[in-house]
BAFI-3210 file (N, C-alpha, C; in Angstrom, 3 decimals, decimal comma, padded with zeros to 6 digits):
// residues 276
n [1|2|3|4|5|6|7|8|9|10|11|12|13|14|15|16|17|18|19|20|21|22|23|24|25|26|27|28|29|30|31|32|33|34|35|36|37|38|39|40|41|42|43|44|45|46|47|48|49|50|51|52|53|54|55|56|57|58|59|60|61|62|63|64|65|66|67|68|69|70|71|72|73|74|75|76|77|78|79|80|81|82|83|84|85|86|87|88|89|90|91|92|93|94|95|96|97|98|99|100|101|102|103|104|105|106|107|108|109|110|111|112|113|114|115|116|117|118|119|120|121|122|123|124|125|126|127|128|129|130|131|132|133|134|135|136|137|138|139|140|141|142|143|144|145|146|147|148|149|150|151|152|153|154|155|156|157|158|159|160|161|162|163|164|165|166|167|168|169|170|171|172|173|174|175|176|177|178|179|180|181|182|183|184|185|186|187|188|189|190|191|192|193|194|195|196|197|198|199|200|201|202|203|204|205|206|207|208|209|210|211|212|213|214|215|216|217|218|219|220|221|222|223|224|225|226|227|228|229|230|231|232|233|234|235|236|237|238|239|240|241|242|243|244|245|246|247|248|249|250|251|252|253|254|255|256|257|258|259|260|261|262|263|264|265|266|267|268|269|270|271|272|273|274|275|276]
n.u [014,266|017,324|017,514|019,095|022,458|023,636|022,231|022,242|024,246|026,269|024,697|025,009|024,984|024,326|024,086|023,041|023,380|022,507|022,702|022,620|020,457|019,007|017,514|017,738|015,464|014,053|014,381|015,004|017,233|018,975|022,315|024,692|027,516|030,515|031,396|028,440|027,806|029,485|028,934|026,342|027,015|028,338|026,237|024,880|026,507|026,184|023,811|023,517|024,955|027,513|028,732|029,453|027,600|028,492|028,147|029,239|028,797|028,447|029,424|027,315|025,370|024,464|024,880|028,354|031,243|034,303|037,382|038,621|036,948|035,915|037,608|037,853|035,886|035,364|037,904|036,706|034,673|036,242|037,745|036,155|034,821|036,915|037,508|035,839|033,780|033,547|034,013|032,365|032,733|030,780|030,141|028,435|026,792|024,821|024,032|025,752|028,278|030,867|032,224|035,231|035,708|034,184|035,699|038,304|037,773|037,965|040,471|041,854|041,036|041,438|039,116|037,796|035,970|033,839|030,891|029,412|028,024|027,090|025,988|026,644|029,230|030,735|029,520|028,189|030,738|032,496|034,139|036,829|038,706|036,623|037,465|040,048|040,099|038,374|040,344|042,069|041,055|041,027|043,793|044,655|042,389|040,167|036,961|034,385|031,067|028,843|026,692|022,895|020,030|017,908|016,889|017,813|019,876|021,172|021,724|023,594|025,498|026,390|027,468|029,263|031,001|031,292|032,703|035,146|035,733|034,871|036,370|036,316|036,925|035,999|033,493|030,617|026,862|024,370|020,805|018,769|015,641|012,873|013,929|013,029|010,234|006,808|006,404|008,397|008,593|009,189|008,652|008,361|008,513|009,601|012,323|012,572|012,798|015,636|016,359|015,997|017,497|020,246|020,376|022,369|024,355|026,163|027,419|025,040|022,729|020,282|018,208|015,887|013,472|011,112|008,286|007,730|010,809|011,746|010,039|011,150|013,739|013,703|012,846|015,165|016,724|015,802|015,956|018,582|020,174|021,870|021,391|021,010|019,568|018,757|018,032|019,011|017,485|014,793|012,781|011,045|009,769|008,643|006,077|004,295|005,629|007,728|011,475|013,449|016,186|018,875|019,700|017,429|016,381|018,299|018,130|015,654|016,218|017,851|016,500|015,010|016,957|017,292|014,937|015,130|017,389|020,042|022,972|024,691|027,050|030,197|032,314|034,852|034,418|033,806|035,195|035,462|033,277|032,023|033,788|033,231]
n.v [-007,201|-009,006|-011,584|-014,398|-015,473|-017,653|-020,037|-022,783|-023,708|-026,570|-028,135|-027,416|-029,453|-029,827|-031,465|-031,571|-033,323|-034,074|-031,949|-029,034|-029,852|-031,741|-035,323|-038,734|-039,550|-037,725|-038,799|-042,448|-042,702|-040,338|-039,310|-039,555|-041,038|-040,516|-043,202|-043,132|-040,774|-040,509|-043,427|-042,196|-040,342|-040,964|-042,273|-040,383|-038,898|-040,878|-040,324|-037,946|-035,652|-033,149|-032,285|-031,738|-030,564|-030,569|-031,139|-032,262|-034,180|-033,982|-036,082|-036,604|-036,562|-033,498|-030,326|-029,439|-027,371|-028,742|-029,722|-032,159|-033,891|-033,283|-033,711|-036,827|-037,440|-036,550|-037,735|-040,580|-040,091|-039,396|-041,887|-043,533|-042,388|-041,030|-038,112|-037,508|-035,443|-032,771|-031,603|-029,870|-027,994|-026,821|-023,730|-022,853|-021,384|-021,660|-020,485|-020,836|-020,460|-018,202|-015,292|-015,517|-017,674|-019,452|-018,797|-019,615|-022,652|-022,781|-021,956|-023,566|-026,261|-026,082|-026,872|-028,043|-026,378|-023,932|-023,381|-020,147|-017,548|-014,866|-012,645|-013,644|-014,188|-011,904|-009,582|-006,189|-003,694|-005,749|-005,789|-005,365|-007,755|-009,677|-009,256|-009,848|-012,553|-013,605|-012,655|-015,120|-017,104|-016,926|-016,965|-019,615|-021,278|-021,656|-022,887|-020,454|-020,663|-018,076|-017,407|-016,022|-015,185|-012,864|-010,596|-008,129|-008,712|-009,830|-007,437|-006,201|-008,072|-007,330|-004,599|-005,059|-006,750|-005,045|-003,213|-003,683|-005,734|-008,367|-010,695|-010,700|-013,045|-016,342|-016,069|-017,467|-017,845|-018,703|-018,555|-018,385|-020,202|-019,918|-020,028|-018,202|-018,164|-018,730|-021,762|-022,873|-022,968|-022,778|-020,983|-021,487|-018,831|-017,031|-016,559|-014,935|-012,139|-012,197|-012,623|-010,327|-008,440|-009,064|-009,606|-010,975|-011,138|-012,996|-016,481|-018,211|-020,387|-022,507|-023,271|-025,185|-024,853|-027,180|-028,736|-028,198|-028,007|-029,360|-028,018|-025,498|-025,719|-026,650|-024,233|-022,837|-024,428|-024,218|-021,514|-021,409|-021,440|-022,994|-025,889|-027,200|-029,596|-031,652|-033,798|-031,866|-029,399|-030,235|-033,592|-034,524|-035,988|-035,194|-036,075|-035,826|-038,115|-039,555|-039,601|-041,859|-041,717|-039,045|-039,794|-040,039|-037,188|-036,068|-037,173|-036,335|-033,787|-033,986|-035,474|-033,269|-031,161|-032,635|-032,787|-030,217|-029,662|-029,281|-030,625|-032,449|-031,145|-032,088|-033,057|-031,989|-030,209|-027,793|-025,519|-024,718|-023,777|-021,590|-019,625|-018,806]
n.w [055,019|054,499|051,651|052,826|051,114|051,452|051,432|049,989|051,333|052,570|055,571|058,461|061,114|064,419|067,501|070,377|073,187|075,457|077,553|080,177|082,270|082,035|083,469|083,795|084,367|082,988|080,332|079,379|078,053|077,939|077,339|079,582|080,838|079,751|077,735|076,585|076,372|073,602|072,640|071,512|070,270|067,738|066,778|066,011|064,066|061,852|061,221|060,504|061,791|062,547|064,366|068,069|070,546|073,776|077,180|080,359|083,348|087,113|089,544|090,891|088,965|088,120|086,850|085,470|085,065|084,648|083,876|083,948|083,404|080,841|079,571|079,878|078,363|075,954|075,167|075,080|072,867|070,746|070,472|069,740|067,331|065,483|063,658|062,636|063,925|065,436|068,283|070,848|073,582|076,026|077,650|079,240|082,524|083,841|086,440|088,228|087,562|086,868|084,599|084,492|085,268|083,350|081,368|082,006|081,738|079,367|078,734|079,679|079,176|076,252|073,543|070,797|069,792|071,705|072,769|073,755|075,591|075,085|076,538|079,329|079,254|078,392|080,511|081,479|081,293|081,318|078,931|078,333|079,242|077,839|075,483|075,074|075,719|073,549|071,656|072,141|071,598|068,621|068,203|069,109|067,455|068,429|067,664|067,990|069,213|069,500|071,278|071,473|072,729|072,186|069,767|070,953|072,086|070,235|068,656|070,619|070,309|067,751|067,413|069,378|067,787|065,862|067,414|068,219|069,819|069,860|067,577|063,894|063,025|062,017|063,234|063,992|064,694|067,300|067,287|069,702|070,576|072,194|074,780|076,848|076,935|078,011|079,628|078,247|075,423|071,702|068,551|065,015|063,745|065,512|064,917|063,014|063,969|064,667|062,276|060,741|061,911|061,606|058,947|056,951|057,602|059,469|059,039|060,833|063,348|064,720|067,869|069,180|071,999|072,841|071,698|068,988|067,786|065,970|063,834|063,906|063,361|060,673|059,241|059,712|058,239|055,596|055,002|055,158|057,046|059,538|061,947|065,563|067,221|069,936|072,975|074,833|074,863|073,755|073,253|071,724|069,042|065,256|065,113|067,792|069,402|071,600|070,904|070,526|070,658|070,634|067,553|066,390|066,199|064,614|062,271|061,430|060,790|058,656|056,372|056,179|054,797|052,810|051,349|050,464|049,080|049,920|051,007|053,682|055,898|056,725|059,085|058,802|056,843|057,988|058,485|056,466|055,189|057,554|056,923|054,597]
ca.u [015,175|017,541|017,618|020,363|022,835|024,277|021,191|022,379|025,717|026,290|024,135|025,786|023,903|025,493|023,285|023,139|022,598|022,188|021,928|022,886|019,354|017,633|018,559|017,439|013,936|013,429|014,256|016,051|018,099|019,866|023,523|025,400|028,921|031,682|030,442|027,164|027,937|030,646|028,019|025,524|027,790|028,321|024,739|023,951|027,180|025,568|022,420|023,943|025,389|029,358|029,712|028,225|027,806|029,349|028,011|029,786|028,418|029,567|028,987|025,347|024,630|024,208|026,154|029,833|032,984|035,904|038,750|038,978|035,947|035,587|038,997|037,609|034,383|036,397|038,636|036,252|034,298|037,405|038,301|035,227|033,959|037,750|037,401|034,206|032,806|033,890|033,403|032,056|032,772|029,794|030,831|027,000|026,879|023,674|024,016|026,532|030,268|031,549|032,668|035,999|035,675|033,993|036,955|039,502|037,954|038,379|041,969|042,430|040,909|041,337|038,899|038,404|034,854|033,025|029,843|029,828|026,713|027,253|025,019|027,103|030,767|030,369|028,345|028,218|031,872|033,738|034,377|038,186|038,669|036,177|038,063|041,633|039,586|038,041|041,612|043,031|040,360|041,828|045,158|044,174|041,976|039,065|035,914|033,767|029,526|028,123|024,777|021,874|018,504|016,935|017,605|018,269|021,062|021,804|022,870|024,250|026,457|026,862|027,953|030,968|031,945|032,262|034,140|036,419|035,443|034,520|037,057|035,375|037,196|035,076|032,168|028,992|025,971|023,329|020,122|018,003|014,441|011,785|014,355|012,881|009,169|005,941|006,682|010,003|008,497|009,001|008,029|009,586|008,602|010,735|013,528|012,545|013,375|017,156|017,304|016,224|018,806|021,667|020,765|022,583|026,226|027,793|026,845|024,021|022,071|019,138|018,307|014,628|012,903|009,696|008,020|007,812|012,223|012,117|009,765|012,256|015,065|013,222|012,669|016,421|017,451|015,078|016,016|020,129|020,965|022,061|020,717|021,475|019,260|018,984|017,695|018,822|015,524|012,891|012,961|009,720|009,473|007,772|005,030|004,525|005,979|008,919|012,436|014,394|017,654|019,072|019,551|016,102|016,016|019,200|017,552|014,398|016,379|018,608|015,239|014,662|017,672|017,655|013,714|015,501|018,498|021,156|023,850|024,926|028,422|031,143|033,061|036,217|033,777|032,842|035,581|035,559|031,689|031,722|034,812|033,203]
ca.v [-008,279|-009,537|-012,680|-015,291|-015,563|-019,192|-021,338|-024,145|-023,970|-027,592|-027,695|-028,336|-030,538|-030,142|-032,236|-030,995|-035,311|-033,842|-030,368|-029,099|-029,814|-033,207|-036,758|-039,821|-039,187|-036,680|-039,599|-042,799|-042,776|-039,864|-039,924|-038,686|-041,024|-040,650|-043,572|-042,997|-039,785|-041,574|-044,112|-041,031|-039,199|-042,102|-043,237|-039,299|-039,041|-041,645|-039,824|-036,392|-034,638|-033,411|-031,283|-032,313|-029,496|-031,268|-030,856|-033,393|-033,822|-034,740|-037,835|-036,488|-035,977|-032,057|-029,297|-029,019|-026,880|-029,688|-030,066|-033,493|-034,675|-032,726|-034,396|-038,049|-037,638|-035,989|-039,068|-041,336|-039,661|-039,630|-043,161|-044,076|-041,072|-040,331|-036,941|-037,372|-034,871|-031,613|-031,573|-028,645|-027,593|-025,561|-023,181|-022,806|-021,032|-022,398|-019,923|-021,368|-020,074|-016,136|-015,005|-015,840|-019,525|-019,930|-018,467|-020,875|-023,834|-022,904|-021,741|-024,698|-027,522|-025,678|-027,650|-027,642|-025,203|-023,685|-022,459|-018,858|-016,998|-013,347|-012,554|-014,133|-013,886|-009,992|-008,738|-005,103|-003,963|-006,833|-005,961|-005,426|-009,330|-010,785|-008,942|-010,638|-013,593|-013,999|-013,056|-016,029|-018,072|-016,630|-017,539|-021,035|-022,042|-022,622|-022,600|-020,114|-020,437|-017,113|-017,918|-015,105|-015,216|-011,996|-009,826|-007,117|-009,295|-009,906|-006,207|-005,753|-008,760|-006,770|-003,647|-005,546|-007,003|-003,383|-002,052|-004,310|-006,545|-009,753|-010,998|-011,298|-014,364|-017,966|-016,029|-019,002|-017,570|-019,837|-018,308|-019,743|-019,817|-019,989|-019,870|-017,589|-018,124|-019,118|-023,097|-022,996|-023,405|-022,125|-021,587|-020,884|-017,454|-016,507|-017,009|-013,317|-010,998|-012,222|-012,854|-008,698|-007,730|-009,883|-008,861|-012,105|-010,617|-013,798|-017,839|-018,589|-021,492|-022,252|-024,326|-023,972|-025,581|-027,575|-029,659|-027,673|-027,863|-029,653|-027,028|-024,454|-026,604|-026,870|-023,191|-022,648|-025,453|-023,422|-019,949|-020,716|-021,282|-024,226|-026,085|-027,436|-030,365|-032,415|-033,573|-030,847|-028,647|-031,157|-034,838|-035,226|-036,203|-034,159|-036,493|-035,642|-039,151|-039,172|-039,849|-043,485|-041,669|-038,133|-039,660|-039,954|-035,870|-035,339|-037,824|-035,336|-032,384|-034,477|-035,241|-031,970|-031,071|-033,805|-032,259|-028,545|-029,904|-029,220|-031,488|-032,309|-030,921|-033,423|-032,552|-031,276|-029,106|-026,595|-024,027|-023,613|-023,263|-020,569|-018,918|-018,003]
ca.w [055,394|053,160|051,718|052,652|049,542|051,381|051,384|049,829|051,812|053,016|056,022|059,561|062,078|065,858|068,376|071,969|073,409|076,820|078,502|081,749|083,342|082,078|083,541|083,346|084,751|081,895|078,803|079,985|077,138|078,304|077,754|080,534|080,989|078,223|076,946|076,178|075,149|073,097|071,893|071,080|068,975|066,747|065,991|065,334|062,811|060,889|060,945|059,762|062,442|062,681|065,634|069,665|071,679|075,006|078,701|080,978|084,875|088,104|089,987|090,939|087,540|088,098|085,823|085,988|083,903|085,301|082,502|083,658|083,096|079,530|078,988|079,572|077,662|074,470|074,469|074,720|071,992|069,658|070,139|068,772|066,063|064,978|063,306|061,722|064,396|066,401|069,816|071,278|074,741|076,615|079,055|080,352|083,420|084,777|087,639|089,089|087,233|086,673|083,794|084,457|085,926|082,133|080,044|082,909|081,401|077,803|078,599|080,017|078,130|074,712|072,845|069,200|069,714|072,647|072,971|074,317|075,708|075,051|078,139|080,585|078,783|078,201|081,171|081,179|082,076|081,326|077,566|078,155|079,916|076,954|074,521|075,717|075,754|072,273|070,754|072,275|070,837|067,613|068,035|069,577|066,064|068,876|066,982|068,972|068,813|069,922|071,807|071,744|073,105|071,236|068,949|071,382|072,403|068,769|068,486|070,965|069,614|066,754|068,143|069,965|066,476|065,340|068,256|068,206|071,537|069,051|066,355|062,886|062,556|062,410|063,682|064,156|065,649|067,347|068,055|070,632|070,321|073,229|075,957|078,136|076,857|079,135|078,937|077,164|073,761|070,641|067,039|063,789|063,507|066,872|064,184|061,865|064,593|064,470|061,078|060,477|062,665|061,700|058,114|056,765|058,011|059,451|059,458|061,464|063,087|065,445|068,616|069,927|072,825|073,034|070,557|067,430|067,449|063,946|062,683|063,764|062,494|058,964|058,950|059,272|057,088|054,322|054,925|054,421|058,223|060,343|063,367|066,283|067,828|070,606|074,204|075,872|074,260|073,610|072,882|071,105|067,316|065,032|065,151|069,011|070,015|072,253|070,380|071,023|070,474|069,769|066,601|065,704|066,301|063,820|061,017|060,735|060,128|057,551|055,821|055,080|054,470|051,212|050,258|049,541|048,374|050,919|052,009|055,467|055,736|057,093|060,161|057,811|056,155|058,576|058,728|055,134|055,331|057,845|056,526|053,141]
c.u [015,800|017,474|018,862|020,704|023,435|023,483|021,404|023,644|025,420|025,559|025,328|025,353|024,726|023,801|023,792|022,395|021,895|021,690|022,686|022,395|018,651|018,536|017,666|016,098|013,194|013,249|015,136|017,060|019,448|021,202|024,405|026,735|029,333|031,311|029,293|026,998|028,753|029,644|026,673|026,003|028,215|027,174|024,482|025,216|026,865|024,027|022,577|024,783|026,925|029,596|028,689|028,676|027,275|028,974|028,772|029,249|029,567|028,794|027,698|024,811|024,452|025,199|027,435|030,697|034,075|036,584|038,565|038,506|035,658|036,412|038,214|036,356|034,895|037,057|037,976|035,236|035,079|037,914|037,297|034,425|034,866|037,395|036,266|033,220|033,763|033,296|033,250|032,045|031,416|030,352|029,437|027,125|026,236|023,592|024,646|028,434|029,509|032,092|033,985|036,521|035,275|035,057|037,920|039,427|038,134|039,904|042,766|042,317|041,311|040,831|038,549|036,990|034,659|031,851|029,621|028,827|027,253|026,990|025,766|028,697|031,342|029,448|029,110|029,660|032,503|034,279|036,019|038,745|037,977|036,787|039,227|041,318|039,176|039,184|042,087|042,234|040,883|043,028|045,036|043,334|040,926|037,711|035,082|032,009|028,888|026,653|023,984|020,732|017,816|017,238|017,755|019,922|021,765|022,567|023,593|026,013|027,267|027,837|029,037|031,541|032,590|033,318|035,171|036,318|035,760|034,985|035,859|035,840|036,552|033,749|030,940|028,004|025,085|022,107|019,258|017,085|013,608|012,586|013,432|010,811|008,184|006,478|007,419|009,648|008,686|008,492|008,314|009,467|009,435|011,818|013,648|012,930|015,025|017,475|017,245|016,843|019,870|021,641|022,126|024,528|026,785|026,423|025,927|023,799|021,039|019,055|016,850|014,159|011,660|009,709|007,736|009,969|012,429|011,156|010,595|013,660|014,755|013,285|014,323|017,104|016,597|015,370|017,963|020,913|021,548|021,579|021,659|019,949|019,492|017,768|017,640|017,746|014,604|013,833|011,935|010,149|008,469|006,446|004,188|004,776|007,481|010,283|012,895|015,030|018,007|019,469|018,713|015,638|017,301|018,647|016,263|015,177|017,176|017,447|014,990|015,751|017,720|016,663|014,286|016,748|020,046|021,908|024,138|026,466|029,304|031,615|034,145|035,567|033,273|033,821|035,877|034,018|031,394|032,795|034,526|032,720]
c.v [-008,882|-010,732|-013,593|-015,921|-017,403|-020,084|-022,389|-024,389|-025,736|-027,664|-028,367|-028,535|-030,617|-030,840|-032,061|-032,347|-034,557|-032,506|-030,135|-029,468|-031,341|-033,965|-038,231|-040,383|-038,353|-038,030|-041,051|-043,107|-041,650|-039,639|-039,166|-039,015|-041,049|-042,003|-043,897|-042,205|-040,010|-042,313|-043,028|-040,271|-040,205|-042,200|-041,323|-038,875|-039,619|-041,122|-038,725|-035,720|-034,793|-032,521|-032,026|-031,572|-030,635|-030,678|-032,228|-033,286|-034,162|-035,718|-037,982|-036,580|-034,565|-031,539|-029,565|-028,507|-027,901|-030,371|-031,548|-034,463|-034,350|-033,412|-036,327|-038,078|-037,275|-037,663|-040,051|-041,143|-039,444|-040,465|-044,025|-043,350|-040,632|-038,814|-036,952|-036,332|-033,980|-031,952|-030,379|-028,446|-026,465|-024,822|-022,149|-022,358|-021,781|-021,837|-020,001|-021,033|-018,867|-016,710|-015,406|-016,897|-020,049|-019,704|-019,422|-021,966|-024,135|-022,591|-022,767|-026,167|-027,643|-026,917|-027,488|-026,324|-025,308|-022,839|-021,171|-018,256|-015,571|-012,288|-012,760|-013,667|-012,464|-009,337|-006,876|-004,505|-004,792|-007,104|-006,264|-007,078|-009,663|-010,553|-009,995|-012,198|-014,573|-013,707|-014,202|-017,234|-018,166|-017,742|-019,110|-021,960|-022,845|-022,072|-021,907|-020,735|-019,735|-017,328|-016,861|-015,281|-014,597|-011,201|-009,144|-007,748|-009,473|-008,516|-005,621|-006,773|-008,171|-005,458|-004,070|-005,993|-005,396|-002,463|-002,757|-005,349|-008,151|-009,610|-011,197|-012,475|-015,536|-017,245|-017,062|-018,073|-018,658|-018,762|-019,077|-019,284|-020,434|-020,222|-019,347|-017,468|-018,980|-020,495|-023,495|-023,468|-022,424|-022,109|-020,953|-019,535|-016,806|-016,585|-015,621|-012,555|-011,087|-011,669|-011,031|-008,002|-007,861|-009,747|-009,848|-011,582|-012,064|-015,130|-017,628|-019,942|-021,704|-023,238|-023,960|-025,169|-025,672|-028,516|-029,188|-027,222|-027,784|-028,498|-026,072|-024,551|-026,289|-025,064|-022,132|-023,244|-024,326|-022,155|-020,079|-020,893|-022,716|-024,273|-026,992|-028,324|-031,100|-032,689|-032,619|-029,879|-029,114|-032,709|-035,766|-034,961|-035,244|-034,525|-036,525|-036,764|-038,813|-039,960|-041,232|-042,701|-039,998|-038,457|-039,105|-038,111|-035,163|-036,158|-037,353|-034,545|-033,229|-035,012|-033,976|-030,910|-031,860|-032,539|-030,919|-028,411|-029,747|-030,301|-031,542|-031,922|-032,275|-032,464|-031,802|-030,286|-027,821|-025,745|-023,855|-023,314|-022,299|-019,864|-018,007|-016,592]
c.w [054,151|052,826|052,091|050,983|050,226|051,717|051,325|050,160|052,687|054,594|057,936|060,677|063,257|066,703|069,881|072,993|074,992|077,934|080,045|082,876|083,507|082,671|082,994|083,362|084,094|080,605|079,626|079,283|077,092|077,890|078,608|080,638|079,592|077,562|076,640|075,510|073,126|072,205|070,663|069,873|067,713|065,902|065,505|063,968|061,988|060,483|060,273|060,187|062,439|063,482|066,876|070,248|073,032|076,467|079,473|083,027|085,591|088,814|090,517|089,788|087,206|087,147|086,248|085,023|085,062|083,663|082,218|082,986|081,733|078,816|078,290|079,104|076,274|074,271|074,472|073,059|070,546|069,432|069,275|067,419|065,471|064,911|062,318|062,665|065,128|067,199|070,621|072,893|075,561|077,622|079,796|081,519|084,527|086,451|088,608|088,759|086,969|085,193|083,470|084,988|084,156|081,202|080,498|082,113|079,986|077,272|078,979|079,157|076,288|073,412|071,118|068,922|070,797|072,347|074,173|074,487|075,543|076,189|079,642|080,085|078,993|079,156|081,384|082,323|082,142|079,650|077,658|077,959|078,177|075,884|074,229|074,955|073,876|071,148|070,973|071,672|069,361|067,017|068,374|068,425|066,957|068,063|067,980|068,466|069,326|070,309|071,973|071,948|072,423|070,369|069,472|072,276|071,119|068,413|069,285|070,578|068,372|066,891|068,808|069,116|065,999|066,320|068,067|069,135|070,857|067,856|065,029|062,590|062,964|063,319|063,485|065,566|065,967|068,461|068,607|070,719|071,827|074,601|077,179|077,989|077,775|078,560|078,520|075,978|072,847|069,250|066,524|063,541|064,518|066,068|063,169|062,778|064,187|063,195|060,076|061,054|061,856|059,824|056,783|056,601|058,474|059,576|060,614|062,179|064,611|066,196|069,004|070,879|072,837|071,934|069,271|067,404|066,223|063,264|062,604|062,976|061,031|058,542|058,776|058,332|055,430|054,273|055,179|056,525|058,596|061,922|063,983|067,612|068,890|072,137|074,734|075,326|074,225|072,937|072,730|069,043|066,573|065,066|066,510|069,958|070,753|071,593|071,059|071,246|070,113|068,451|065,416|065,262|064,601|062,489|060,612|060,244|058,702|056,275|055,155|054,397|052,441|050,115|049,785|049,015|048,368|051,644|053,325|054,721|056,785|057,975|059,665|056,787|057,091|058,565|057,725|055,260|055,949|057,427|054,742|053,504]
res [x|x|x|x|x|x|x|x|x|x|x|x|x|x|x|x|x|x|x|x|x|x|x|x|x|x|x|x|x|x|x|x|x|x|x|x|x|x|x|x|x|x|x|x|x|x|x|x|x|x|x|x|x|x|x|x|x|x|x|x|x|x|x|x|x|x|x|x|x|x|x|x|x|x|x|x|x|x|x|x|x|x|x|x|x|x|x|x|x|x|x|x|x|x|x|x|x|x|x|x|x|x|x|x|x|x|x|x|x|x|x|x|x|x|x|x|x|x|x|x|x|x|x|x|x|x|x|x|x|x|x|x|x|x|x|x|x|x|x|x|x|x|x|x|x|x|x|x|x|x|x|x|x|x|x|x|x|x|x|x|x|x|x|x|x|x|x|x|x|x|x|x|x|x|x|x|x|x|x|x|x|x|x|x|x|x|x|x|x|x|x|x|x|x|x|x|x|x|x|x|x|x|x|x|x|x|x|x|x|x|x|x|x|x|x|x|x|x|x|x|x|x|x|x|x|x|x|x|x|x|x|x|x|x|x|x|x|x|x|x|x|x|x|x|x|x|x|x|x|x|x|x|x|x|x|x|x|x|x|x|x|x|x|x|x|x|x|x|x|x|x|x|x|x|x|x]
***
């Protein structure tokens, strides 16, 4: 495995406040309306973070892709965070959208990133369509974030970069750790399979579920990657107390971030950061 040559690349902190699944009976801190989310993305900018990967509900609280609602949670989130933060669009399936109900709402809302499952975007036979798809992301200057579960998903990620399916341009991977494990937990070693695949070919960064997150976090922050915190995975401290705030979750990793001598990157720093 090789080593990562961009270690001490400025480090970039996205915070996931919410999820498609928890509510208010999971943390009651939650944030679910535009402003809360709005409020959320504030207090964790001051903590480190410059991107918020973005779920928005509907009036149950349950999942939803609706423009409108992505619309009025964005502007509230920009009236108060200016451009001190990207806003990341999810286009999460959650068992409930197609392949092409998820590309609708990114053709439609065109936000400044989306998070993209590979799994669901690309199911077997729909290379042509995701192809189409991830050029127009291109031309559009939407930040994609390639989501993989394992490394046998990782190459096959790779393998559509080389055919041609997936632009090399602004490639951001985010692997996800203990998804599909007994319990939904994980732990920092679930993080070497990828990283001997992927062979330190494009930006990186890590999300893991349960209560060892921040060790996984730390283990990317030290090995040259970036993370991606929040509620929606776990919303315990590393000390196994339960978080006030997704802040509290983005002011550990910024911690260790300082001890190995890595900056947080600023919201206007990330597409030169993955672009090197």
């Amino acid at each position: 495995m090789n080593i990562p040559t961009h270690k001490l690349d400025p480090l970039i902190i996205t915070v996931a406040p919410n999820g498609a699944r928890k509510t208010k009976k999971d943390h009651i801190g939650l944030p679910i309306s535009p402003d809360e989310l709005a409020k959320d993305a504030y207090a964790c900018i001051k903590a480190g973070a410059s991107m918020i990967h973005l779920h928005v509900r509907a009036d149950d609280e349950t999942h939803i892709l609706d423009v409108a609602r992505y619309r009025e949670a964005t502007s509230a989130i920009q009236n108060l965070c200016g451009e001190d933060i990207i806003i990341q669009a999810t286009t999460e399936a959650v068992g409930q959208y197609s392949a092409p109900e998820q590309m609708k709402l990114v053709r439609e809302l065109r936000p400044q990133s989306a998070s993209l499952a590979i799994g669901e975007l690309v199911p077997e036979g729909g290379e042509a369509a995701a192809k189409e798809f991830f050029q127009e992301l291109v031309l559009q200057n939407i930040l994609p974030h390639y989501i993989v579960y394992s490394a046998g998903e990782l190459r096959r990620f790779l393998t559509l970069v080389n055919d041609g399916i997936i632009p090399e341009d602004n490639i951001f991977l985010l692997f996800v750790l203990g998804r599909y494990s007994q319990g939904q937990t994980s732990h920092p070693s679930d993080l070497l399979p990828f990283l001997a695949v992927l062979e330190d070919r494009f930006p990186w960064s890590v999300c893991a579920f349960g209560p060892l997150e921040h060790a996984s976090a730390s283990a990317a922050v030290a090995l040259g990657g970036h993370v991606r915190v929040g509620f929606e995975n776990n919303i315990f401290l590393k000390n196994g107390e339960i978080a006030d705030g997704n802040a509290n979750l983005v002011s550990q990793v910024t911690s260790v971030a300082s001890a190995v001598g890595r900056p947080t990157a600023a919201a206007s720093e990330i597409y030169s950061i993955l672009q090197k």
